[in-house]
C-alpha positions in Angstrom: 19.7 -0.2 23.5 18.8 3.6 22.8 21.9 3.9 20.5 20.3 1.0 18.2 18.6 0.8 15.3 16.1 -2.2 14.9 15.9 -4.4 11.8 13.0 -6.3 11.0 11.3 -8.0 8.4 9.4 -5.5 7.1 5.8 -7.5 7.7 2.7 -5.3 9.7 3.7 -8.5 12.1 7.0 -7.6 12.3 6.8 -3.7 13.0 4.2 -4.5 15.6 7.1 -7.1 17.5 9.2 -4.0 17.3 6.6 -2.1 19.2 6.2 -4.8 21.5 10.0 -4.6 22.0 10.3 -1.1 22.9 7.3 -0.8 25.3 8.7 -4.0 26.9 12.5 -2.7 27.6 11.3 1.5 27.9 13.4 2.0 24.9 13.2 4.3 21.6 15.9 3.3 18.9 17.2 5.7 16.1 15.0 4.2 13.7 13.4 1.1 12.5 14.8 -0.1 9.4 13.6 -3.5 6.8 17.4 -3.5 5.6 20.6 -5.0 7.5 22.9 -2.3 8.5 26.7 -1.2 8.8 25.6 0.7 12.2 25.3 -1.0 15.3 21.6 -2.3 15.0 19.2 -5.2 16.6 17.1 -7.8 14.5 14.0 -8.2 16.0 12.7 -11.6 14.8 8.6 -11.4 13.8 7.1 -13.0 17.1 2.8 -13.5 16.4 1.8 -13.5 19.9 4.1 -10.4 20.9 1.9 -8.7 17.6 -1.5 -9.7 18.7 -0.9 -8.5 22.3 0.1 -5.2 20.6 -3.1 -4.7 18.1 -5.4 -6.1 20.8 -4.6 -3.3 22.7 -4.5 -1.0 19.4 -8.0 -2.1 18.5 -9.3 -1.3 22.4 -8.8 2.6 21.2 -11.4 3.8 18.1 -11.4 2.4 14.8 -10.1 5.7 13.3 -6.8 5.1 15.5 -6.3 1.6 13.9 -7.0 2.5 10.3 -4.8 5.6 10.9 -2.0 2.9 11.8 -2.6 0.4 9.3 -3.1 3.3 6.4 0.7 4.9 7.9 2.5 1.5 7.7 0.8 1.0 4.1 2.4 4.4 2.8 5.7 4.7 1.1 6.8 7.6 3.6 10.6 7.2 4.7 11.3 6.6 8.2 7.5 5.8 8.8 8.3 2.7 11.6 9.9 5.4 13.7 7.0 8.0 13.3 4.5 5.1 14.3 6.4 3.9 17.3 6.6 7.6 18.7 2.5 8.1 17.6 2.0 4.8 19.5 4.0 6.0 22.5 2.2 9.1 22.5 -1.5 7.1 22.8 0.0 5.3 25.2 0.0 8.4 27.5 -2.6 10.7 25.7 -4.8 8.5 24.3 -7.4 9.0 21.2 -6.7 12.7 21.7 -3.1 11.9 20.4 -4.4 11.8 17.0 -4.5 15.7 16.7 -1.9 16.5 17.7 -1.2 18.7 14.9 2.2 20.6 16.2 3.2 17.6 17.1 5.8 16.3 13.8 5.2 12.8 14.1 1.5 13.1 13.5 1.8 15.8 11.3 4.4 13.1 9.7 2.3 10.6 9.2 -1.2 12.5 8.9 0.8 13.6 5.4 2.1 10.1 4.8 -1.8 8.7 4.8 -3.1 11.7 2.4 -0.3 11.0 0.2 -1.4 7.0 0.5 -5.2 7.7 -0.2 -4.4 10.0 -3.4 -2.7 7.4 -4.8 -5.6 4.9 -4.2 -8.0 7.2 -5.8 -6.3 7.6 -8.5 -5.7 4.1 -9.1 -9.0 3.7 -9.0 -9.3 4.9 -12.1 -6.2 3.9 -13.5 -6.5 -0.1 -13.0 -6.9 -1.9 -17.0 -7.6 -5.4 -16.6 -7.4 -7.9 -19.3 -8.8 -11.4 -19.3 -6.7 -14.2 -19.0 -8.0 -17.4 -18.6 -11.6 -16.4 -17.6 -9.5 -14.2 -14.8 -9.5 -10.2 -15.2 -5.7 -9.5 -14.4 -4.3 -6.0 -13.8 -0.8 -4.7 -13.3 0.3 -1.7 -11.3 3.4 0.0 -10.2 2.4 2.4 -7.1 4.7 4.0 -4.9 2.9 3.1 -1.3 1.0 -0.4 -0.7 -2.2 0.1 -2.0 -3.3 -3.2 -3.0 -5.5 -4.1 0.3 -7.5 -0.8 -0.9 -7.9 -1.4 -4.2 -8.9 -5.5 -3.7 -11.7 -4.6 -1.7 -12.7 -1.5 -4.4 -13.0 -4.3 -7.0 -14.2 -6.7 -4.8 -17.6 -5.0 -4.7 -17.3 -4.2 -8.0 -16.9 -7.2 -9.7 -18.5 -8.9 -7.3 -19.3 -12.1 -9.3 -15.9 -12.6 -11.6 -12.4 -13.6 -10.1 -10.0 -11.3 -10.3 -5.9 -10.7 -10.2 -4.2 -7.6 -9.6 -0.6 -7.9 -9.4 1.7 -5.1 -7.3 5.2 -5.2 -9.0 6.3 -2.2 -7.4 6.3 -4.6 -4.0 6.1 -8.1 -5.4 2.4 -8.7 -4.0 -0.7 -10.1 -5.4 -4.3 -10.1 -4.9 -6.4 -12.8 -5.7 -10.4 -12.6 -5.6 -12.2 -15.8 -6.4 -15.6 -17.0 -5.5 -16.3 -13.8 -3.4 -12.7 -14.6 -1.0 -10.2 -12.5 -1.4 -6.5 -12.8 -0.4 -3.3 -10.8 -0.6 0.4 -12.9 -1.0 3.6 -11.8 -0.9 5.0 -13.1 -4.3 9.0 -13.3 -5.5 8.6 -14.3 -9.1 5.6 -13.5 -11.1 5.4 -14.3 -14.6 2.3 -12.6 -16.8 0.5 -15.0 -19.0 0.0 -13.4 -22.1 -3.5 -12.5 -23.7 -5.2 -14.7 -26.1 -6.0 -13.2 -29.7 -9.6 -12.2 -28.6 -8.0 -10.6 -25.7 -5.9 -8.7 -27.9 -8.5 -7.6 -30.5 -10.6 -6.2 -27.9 -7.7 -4.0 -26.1 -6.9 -3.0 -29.9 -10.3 -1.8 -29.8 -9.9 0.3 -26.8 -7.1 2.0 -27.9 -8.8 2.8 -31.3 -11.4 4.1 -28.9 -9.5 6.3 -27.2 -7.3 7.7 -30.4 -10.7 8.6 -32.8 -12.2 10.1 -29.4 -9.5 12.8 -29.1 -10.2 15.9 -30.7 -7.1 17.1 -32.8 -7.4 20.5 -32.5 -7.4 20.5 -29.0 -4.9 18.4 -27.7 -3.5 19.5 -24.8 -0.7 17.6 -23.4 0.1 19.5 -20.1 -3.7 18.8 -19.0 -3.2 15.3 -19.7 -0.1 14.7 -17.5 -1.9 16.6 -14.8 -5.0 14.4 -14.8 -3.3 11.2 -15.8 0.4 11.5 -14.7 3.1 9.4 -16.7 3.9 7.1 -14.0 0.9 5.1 -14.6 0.8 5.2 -18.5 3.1 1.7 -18.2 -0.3 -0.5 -17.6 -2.8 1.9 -19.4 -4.0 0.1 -22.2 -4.6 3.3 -24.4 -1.3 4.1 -23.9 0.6 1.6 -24.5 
């Protein structure tokens, strides 16, 4: 089983049934892959008890160890299942020590994967515009790594008393906050209601806002991209 790669579902579940698997036969395959492949590979079928025995025993280490997981998984990294199962094996035999590691290239891996993942959540931060749909504030994005459980509970404390939508199409998930719950779905086909006229007169405001604001004389495009990079100008109001 060395020589194969494993397939899974691509769920937190699902990777954790693949750790399970490995631990359980003392195998490492070539990789751990969400798509079906031409190479000689192994499905390994989401199991929920095999993935609870795993993060019982993940959450026996520190707290840091688990968020350090979760946050790895969450990034957009290539090749990140693999870097976790090695990480894993290495607390296995190391414990909480294996987290710095720093010559070792599968933390240093993933150590880069989780900054990269936390940039992007900052900056979203900034960069969520929500509109008002049917007494819901709704907000699209686009980000490269899963940062949707990060930014749910950002806006979860700060609009603590409204309901809230904020819809990743990037990986076809939504958040849904309503009377102070808050859950995450994974979601095929998502249609966007559109914006009633007082809706629209209010994000025409904003956008005459942000024009009169500017100061001609001293536009300066470069800055802008640097601080406010093009990527996210799709679901910025002003921008659009």
């Amino acid at each position: 089983m060395d020589d194969l790669i494993y397939t899974y579902d691509g769920s937190f579940y699902g990777f954790l049934t693949c750790v399970f698997e490995s631990f359980k036969h003392k195998t490492t395959p070539l990789s751990i892959s969400r798509q079906p492949l031409l190479l000689a590979s192994l499905h390994i079928k989401t199991d929920a008890a095999k993935a609870k025995r795993v993060l019982t025993w993940l959450k026996s280490f520190d707290r840091e160890i688990l968020n350090f997981i979760e946050n790895s998984f969450l990034s957009c990294a290539e090749g990140k299942e693999y870097h976790l199962l090695a990480f894993i094996k290495l607390l296995h035999v190391h414990g909480t020590k294996a987290l710095t590691f720093l010559h070792d290239e599968n933390v240093l891996f993933l150590r880069n994967a989780v900054k990269n993942l936390i940039n992007e959540v900052c900056q979203y931060k900034g960069f969520v515009r929500f509109e008002k749909i049917n007494q819901t504030f709704f907000a699209k994005i686009n980000p490269k790594n899963m940062v949707l459980a990060h930014l749910a509970w950002h806006f979860a404390d700060r609009l603590n008393n409204e309901s809230f939508m904020i819809y990743d199409e990037t990986h076809k998930m939504i958040c849904i906050y309503k009377n102070k719950k808050c859950e995450i779905f994974n979601v095929e086909d998502f249609e966007v209601v559109e914006a009633d006229e007082t809706e629209k007169f209010y994000k025409a405001l904003w956008k005459k806002f942000y024009d009169i604001s500017e100061i001609k004389g001293r536009t300066n495009s470069k800055l802008r991209q640097q601080n406010m990079p093009k990527r996210f100008w799709k679901n910025l109001t002003e921008m659009q």
